[in-house]
DRENMI-67657 format. One record per residue (C-alpha): residue number from 1; x, y, z. Coordinates in Angstrom, 3 decimals, padded with zeros to 6 digits, m for minus. Layout:
% DRENMI-67657
(pt NUM,(X,Y,Z))
...
***
This chain:
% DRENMI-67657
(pt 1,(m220.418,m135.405,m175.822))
(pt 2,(m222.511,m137.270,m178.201))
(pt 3,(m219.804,m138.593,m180.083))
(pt 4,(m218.535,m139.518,m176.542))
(pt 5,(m221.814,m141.685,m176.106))
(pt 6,(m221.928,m143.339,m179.509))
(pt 7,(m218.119,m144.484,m178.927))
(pt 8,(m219.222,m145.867,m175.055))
(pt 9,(m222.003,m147.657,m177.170))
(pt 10,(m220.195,m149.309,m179.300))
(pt 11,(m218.572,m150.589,m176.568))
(pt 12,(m221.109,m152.025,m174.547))
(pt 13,(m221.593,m154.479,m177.537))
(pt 14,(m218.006,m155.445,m178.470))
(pt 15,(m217.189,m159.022,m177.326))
(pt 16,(m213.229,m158.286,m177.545))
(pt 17,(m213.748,m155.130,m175.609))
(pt 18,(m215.912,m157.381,m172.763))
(pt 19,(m213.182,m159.303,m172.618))
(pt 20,(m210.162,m156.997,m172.453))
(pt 21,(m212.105,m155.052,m169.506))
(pt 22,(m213.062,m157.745,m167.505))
(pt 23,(m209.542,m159.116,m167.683))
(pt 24,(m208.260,m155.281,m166.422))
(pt 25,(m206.838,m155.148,m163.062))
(pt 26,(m208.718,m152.002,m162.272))
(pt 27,(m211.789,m153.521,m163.298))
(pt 28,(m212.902,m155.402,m160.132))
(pt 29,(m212.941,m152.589,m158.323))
(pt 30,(m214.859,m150.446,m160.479))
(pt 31,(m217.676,m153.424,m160.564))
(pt 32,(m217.764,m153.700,m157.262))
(pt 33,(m218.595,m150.228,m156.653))
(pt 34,(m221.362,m150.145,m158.786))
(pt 35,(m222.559,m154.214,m159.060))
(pt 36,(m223.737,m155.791,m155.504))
(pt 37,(m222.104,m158.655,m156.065))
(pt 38,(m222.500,m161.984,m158.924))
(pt 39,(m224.710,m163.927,m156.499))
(pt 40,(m227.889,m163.552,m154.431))
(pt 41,(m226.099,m164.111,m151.237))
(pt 42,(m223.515,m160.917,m152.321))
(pt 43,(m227.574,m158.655,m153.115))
(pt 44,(m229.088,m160.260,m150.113))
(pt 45,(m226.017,m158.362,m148.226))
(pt 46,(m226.416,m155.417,m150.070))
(pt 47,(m229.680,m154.872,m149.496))
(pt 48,(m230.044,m155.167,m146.068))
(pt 49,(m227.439,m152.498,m145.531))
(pt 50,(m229.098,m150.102,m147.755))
(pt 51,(m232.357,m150.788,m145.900))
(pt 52,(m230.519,m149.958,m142.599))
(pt 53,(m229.893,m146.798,m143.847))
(pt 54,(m233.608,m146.254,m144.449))
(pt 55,(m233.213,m146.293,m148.412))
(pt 56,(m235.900,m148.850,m150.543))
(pt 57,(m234.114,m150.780,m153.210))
(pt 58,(m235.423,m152.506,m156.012))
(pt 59,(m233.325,m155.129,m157.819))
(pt 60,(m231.982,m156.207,m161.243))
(pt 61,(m230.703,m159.364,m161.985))
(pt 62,(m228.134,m158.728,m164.615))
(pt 63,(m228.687,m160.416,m168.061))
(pt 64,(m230.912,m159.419,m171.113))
(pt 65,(m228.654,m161.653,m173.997))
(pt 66,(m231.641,m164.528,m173.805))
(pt 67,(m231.479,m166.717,m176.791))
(pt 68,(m233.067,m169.860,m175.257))
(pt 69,(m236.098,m170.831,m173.298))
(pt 70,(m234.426,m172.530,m170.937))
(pt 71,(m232.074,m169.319,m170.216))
(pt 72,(m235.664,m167.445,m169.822))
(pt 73,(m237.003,m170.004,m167.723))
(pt 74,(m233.539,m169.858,m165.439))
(pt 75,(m234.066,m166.325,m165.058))
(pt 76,(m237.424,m166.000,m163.840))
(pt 77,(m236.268,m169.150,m161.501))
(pt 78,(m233.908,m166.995,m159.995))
(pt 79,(m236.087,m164.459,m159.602))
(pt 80,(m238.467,m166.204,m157.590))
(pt 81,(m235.621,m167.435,m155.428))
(pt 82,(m234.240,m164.014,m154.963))
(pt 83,(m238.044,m162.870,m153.721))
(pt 84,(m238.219,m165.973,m151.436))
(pt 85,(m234.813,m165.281,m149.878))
(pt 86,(m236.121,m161.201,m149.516))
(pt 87,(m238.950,m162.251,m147.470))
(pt 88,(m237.276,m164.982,m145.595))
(pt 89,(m234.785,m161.980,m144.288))
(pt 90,(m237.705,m159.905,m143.653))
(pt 91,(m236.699,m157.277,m146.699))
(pt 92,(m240.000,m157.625,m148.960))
(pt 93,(m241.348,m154.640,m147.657))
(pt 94,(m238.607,m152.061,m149.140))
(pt 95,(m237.227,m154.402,m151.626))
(pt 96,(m238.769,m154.727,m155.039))
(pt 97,(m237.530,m156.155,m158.090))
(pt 98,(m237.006,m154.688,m161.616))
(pt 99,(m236.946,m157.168,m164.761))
(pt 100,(m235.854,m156.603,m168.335))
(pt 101,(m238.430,m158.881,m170.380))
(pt 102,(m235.205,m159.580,m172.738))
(pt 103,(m234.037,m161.746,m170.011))
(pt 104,(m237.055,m163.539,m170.064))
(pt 105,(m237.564,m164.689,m172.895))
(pt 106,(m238.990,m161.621,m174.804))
(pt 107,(m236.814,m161.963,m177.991))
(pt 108,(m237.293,m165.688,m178.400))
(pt 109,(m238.858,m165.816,m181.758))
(pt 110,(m242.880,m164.990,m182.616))
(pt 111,(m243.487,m166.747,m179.551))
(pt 112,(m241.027,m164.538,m177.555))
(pt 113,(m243.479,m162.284,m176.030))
(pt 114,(m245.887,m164.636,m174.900))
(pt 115,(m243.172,m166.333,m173.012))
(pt 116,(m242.259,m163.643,m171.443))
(pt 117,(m245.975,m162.610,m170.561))
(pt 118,(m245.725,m165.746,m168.722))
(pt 119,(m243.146,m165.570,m166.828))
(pt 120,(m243.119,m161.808,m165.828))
(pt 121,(m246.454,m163.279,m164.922))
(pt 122,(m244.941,m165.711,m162.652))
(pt 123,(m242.182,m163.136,m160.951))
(pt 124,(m245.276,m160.913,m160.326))
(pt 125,(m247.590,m163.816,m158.676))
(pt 126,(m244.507,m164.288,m156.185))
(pt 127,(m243.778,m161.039,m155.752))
(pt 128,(m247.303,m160.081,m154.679))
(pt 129,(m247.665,m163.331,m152.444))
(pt 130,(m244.515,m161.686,m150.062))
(pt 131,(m246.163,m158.217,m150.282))
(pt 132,(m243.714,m156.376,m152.779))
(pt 133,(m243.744,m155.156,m156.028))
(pt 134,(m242.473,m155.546,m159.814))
(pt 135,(m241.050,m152.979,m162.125))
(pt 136,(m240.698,m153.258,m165.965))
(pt 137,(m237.676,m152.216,m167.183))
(pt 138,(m237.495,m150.498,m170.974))
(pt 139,(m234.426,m151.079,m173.387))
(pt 140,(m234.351,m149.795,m176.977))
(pt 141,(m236.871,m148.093,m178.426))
(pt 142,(m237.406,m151.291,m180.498))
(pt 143,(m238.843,m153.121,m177.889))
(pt 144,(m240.887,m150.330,m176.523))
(pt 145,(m244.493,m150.987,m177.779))
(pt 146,(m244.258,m154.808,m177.126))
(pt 147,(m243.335,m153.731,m173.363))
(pt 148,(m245.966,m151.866,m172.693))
(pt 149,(m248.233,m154.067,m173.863))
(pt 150,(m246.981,m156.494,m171.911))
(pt 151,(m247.096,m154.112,m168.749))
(pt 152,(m250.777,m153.638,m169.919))
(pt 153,(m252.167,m157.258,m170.035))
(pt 154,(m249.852,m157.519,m166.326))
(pt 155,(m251.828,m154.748,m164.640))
(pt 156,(m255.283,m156.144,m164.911))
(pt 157,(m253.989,m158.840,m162.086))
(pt 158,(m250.955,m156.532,m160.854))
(pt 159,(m252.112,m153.228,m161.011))
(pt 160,(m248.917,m152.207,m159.069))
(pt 161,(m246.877,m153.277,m161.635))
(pt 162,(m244.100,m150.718,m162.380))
(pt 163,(m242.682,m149.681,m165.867))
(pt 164,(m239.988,m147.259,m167.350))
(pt 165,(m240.351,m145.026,m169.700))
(pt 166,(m236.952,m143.087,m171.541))
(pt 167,(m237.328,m139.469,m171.879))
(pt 168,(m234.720,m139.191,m175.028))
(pt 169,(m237.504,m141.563,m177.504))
(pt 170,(m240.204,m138.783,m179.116))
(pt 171,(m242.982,m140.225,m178.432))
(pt 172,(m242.337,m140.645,m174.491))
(pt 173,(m244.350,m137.438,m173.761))
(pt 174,(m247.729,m138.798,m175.069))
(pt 175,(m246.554,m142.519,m173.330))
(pt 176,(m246.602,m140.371,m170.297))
(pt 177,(m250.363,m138.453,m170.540))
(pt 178,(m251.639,m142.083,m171.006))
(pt 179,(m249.945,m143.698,m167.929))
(pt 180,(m250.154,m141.295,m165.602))
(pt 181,(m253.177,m142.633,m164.474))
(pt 182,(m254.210,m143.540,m160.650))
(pt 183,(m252.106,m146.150,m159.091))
(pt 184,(m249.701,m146.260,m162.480))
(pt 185,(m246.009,m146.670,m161.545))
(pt 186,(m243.774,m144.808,m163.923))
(pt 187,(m239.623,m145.017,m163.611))
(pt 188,(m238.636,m142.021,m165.676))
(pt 189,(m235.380,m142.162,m167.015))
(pt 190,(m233.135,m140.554,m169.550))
(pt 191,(m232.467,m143.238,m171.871))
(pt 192,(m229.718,m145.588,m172.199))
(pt 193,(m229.619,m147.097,m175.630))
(pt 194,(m228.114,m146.211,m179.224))
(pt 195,(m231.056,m144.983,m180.597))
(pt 196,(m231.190,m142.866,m184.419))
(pt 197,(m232.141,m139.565,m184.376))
(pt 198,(m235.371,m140.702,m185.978))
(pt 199,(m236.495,m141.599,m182.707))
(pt 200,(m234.730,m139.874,m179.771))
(pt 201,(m233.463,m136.659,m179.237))
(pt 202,(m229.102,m136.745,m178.667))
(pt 203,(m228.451,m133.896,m177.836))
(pt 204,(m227.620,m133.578,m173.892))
(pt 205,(m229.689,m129.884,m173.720))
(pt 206,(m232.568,m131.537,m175.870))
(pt 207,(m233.024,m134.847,m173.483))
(pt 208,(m232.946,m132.789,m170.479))
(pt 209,(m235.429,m130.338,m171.468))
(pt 210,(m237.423,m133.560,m173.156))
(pt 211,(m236.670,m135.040,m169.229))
(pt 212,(m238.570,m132.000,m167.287))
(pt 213,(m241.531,m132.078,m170.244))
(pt 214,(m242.193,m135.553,m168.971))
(pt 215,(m241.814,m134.826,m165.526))
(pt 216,(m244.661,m132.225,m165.697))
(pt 217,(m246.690,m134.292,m166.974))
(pt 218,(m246.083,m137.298,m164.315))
(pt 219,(m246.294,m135.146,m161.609))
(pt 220,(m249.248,m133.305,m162.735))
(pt 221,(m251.391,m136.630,m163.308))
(pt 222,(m252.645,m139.276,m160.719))
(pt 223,(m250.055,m142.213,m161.158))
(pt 224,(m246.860,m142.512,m158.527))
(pt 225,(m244.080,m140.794,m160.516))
(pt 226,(m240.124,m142.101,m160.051))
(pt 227,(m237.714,m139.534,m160.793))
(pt 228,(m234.604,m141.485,m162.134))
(pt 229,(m231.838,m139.073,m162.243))
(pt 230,(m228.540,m138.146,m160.855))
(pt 231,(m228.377,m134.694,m162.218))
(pt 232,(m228.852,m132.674,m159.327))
(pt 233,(m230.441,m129.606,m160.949))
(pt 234,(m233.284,m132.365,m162.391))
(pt 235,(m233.897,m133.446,m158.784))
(pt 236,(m234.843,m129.817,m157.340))
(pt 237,(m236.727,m129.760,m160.661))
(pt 238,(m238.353,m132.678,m159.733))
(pt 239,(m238.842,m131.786,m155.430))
(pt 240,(m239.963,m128.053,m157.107))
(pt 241,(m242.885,m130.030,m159.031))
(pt 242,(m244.165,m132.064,m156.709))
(pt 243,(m244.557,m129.517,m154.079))
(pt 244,(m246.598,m126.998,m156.798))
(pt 245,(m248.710,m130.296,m157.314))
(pt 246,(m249.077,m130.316,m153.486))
(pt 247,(m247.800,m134.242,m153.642))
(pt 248,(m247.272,m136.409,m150.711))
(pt 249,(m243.254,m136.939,m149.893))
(pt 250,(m245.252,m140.603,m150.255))
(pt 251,(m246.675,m139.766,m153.970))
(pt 252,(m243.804,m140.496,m155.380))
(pt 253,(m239.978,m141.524,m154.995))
(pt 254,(m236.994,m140.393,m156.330))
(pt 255,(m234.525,m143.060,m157.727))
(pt 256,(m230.338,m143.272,m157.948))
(pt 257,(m228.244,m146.304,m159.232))
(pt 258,(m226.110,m147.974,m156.408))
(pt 259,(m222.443,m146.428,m156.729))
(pt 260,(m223.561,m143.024,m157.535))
(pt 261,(m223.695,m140.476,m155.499))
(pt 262,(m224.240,m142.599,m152.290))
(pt 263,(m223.742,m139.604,m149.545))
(pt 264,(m226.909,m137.482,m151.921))
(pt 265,(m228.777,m140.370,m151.659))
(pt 266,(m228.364,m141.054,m147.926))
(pt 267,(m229.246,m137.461,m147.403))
(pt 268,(m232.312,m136.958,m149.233))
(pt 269,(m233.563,m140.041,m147.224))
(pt 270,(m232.786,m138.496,m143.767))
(pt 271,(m235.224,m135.595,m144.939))
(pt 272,(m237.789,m137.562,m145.449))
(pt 273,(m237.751,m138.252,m149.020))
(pt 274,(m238.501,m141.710,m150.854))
(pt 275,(m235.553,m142.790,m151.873))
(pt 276,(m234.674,m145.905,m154.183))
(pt 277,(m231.609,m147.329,m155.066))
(pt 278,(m231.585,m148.969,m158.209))
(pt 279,(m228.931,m152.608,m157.821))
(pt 280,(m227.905,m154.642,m160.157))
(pt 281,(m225.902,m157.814,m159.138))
(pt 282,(m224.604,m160.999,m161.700))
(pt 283,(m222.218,m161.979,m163.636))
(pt 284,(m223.444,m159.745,m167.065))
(pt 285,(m222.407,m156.923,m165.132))
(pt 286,(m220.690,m155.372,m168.554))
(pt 287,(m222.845,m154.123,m170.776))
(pt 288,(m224.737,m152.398,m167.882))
(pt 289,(m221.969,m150.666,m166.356))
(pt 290,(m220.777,m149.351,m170.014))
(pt 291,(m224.321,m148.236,m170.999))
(pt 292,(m224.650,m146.082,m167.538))
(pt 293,(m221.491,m144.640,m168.916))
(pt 294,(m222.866,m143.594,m171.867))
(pt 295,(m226.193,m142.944,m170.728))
(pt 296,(m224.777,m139.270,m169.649))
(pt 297,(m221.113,m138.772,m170.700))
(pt 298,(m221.158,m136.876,m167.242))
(pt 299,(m221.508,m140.277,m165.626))
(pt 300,(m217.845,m140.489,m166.344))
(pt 301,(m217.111,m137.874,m163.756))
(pt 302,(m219.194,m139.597,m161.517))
(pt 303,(m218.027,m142.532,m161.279))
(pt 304,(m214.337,m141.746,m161.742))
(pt 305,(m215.266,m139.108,m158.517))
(pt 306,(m217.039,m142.553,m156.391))
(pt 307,(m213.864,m144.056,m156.922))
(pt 308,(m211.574,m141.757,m154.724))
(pt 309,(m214.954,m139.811,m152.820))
(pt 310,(m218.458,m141.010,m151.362))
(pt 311,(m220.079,m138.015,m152.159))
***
């Protein structure tokens, strides 16, 4: 399996591989399954039928490659026209947004972080103003201590301000005893990145048992915990914790990507649990769909499974 994930890897960066996918008949359908769409219009639609179906939703707009300022400063435009449009169709109140600080403008030289201090700042100051939130995302392990500073400096004015952190990376444990702090809003996730073994456990068994460590400790702290998974033995993990911790079904949320496992998702909600779905929508669309694919070489099943089932 991990040789499975390395290869998938590899793939998410190949530019001839982009382009002999995207050009694949099959392909559109597969995208649409698991993308909402290339424009806001396509999310906008999306989202309000997800909402109908009493699920919350927070929202990625595709697109971490950011080489320029004025790409960074287009991204965080259509962010704020994305939370505009959410409010204007009365869908702030269940519909958040996630950002990659890659996208805007993170990687743009020594002043890269700044800039995209700035303008997370900005997609934050709208977001509050229409009475939703903001989540951090995390990408290789690379950028991991220049994210959470970021997230840090954010919180002092956004102290709602979600953030990720990858169970696979070594270190995530300790990330997790010094977030899990009141009001902190922590995305746990498995990890989704080529990372060396330096770093991050690769080993299915190891990240899984690295997953529930972390989980313990979220659960068992003061911060708003949101369990990322699929897997459905981690979920009952996860539902098992939180009731020995005597949480709220509103202390934390549990989290799914859109495509995956829709009918689980709409079930968990009709018992009463939080339950987010995690859409992307845009034209970058490839790279995401291949990492998710390597993420958990199981994810193959799953999605080959959406493609003929709804479970």
């Amino acid at each position: 399996m991990t040789v499975v994930r390395e290869a998938l890897l590899k793939l998410s960066r190949s530019g001839a591989m982009k382009s002999t996918i995207t050009r694949a008949p099959l392909t559109r359908d597969v995208v649409n399954r698991y993308v909402a769409g290339e424009t806001t219009d396509d999310v906008l639609r999306i989202t309000r039928t997800l909402a109908d179906a009493n699920l919350s939703i927070t929202i990625d707009r595709l697109g971490e490659d950011t080489t320029k300022v004025e790409q960074a400063a287009e991204t965080t435009r259509a962010y704020l026209e994305l939370l505009r449009l959410l409010d204007d169709a009365g869908l702030a109140d269940i519909a958040e947004v996630s950002i990659k600080l890659s996208a805007v403008g993170q990687f743009l030289g020594r002043d890269g972080e700044r800039i995209a201090t700035e303008h997370a700042r900005s997609i934050c100051e709208a977001a509050g103003a229409v009475g939703t939130t903001v989540t951090i995302d995390m990408e290789d392990h690379t950028t991991t201590d220049s994210t959470l500073s970021v997230v840090r400096a954010l919180r002092a004015d956004f102290p709602w301000l979600g953030t990720v952190l990858q169970a696979y990376l070594h270190r995530s444990e300790a990330d997790c005893r010094d977030l899990a702090y009141q009001g902190s809003r922590i995305r746990l996730c498995k990890g989704a990145y080529a990372e060396p073994e330096s770093v991050a456990y690769a080993e299915p068994a190891e990240i899984d048992k690295a997953y529930v460590r972390c989980l313990r400790i979220l659960m068992a702290g003061d911060g708003y915990p949101m369990v990322a998974t699929h897997d459905p033995r981690l979920v009952e993990i996860a539902l098992t914790l939180a009731d020995r911790q005597h949480r709220s079904k509103d202390s934390f949320e549990l989290q799914m990507l859109y495509g995956i496992r829709p009918a689980e998702q709409a079930r968990l909600a009709a018992l009463g649990r939080r339950m987010r779905v995690y859409v992307p929508y845009g034209t970058d669309w490839y790279g995401y769909l291949v990492r998710r694919l390597a993420e958990k070489p199981a994810n193959l099943r799953f999605f080959a499974r959406s493609l003929v089932s709804r479970r």
